[in-house]
N, C-alpha and C positions, 0 to 999 in steps of 0.2 A: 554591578548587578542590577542596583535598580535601573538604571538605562536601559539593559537587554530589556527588562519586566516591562517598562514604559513602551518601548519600541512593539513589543507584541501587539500591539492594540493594533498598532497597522494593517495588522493581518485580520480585523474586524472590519475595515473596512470593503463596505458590499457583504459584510456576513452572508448575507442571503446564498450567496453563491459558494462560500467557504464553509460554511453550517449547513446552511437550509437545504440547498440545492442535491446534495449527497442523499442525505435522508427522503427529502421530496422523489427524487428520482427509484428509490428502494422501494418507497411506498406504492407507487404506480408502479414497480413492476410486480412487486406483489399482489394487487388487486388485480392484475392479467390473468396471474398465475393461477389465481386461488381462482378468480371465472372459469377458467380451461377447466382446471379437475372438480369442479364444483357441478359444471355441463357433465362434463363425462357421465356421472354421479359413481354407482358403488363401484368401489376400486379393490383388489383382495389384496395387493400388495402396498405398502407404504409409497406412495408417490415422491420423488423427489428430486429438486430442481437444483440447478448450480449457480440461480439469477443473484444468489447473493455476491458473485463476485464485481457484480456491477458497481456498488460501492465503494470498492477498491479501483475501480477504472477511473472513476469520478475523482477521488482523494490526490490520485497520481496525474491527472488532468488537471487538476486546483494548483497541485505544488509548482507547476509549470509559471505557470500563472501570478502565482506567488512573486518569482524572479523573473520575468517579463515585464510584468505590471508594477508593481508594489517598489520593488528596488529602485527605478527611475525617480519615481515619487519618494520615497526614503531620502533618498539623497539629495533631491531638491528641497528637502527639510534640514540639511549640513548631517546625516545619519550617516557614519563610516561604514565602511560593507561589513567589518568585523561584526560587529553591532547590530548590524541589519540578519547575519548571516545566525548568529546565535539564537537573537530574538527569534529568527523562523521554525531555528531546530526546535527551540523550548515550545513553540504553536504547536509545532508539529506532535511531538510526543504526547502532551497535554491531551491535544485533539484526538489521538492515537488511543488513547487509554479512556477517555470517554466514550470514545467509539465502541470500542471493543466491548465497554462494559454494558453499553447499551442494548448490542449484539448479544449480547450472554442474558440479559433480561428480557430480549423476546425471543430467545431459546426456551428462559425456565419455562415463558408464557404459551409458548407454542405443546411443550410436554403437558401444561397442564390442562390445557383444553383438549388432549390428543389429537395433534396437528390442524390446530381451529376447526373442529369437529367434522375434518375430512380425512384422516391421517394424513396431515399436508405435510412434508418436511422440506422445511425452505430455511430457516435459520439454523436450525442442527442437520450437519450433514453427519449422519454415521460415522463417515469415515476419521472425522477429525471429535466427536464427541468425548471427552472426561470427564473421570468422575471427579478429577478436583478441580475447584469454582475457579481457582487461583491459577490454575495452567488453561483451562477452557478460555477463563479472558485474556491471557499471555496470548493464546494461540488466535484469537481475534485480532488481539491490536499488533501483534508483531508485521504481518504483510502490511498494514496501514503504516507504518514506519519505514517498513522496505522498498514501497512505492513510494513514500513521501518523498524521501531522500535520493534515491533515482531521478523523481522527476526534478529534485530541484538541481543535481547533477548537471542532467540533460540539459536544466536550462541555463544553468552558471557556464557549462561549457561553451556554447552556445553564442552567448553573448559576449564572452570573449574570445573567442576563436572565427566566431561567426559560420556561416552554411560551409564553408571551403574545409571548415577545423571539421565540422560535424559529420562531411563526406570522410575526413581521415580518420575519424576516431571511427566510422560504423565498418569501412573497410579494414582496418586495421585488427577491429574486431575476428570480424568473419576468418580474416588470413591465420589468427592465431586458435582459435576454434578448429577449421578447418585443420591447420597443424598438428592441432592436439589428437583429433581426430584419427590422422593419418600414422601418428606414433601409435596410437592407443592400438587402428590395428594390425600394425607393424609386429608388435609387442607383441601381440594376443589376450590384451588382457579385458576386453570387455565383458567375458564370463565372470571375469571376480571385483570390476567393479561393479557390472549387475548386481552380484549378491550381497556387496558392500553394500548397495544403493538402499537394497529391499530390508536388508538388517537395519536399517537407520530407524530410530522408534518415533511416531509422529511429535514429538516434541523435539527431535531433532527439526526435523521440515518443516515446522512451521513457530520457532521459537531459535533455536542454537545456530541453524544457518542464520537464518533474517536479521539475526545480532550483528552478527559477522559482517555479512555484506552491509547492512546498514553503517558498522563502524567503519568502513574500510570508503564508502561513497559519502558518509561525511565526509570524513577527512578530507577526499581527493574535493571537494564542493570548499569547502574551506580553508584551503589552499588555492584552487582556483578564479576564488572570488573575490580575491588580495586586490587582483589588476583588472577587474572587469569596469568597462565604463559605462556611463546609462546610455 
């Protein structure tokens, strides 16, 4: 355990672009944002944007990067992938929960200015808003987990399989999609997973799934990362 702890620091190397970069990028789109409706001026209805998912594009850009870059370097340090692979999940999550909390502190701050004195809603979107602290940051940091772990998926696969594996896995994809597709409406059943869908309570969608798939692309990332070589 203290290895995986030690090995994290890895993942500090260039912070700027695995810290900084995320946040730096949120901030300039924010100040776009708030220019546009701030020109506008009086607005009757609450204005509100969805630029906060840029940060999640960014996070899932990083984790790529993460096993691209870092892993070759790792290992030219004698760092086995186990070790390597652990230490990234444990960044990742760390980094996930800090985010998220962040996320949730310039929600309160945005409520209590009432939307930085434009009714701007750029960190709470309605639709995902709670009233409790404890599911509000759940439901921030879980997408930063589910992207994290995809992207480092993407790229464990990637590097061991190489562009030939990564044409098989994205068609392979699409074939079974496609498949499922074609059952679904065979069957008839899209009217009732519709309604299944719409019944899901937003802590399902953005907490109870993200688990799931997150546990499920771990795994397959730590298993696949047994035989991957720099």
């Amino acid at each position: 355990m203290n290895r995986v702890l030690t090995v994290t620091r890895v993942q500090l190397v260039g912070w700027q672009n695995t810290v900084g970069w995320p946040w730096l990028l949120l901030i300039m789109i924010f100040a776009v944002n708030y220019a546009v409706f701030l020109a506008i001026g009086d607005i009757e209805d609450n204005p509100t944007t969805g630029a906060l998912i840029s940060i999640y594009i960014v996070v899932f850009v990083t984790s790529i990067n993460w096993i691209t870059q870092l892993l070759p370097f790792s290992m030219a340090l004698s760092v086995i992938r186990r070790t390597f692979y652990l230490a990234t999940a444990l960044f990742l999550v760390v980094q996930s929960v800090v985010f998220g909390i962040l996320l949730f502190l310039c929600q309160l701050l945005e409520d209590a200015t009432d939307g930085w004195g434009i009714r701007l809603r750029f960190f709470g979107l309605n639709f995902i808003d709670q009233q409790n602290p404890l599911l509000q940051i759940a439901i921030y940091t879980m997408p930063f987990i589910l992207l994290g772990f995809l992207g480092i998926f993407v790229a464990v696969f990637y590097k061991r399989f190489g562009l030939t594996g990564m044409w098989l896995l994205s068609t392979g994809t699409l074939l079974v999609l496609a498949g499922l597709a074609v059952l679904i409406t065979w069957l008839d059943l899209w009217d009732g997973i519709g309604r299944w869908l719409t019944d899901q309570p937003m802590a399902a969608w953005f907490v109870g799934w993200p688990v799931l798939l997150a546990a499920l692309l771990a795994g397959a990332g730590y298993l696949t990362i047994r035989r991957v070589t720099p």
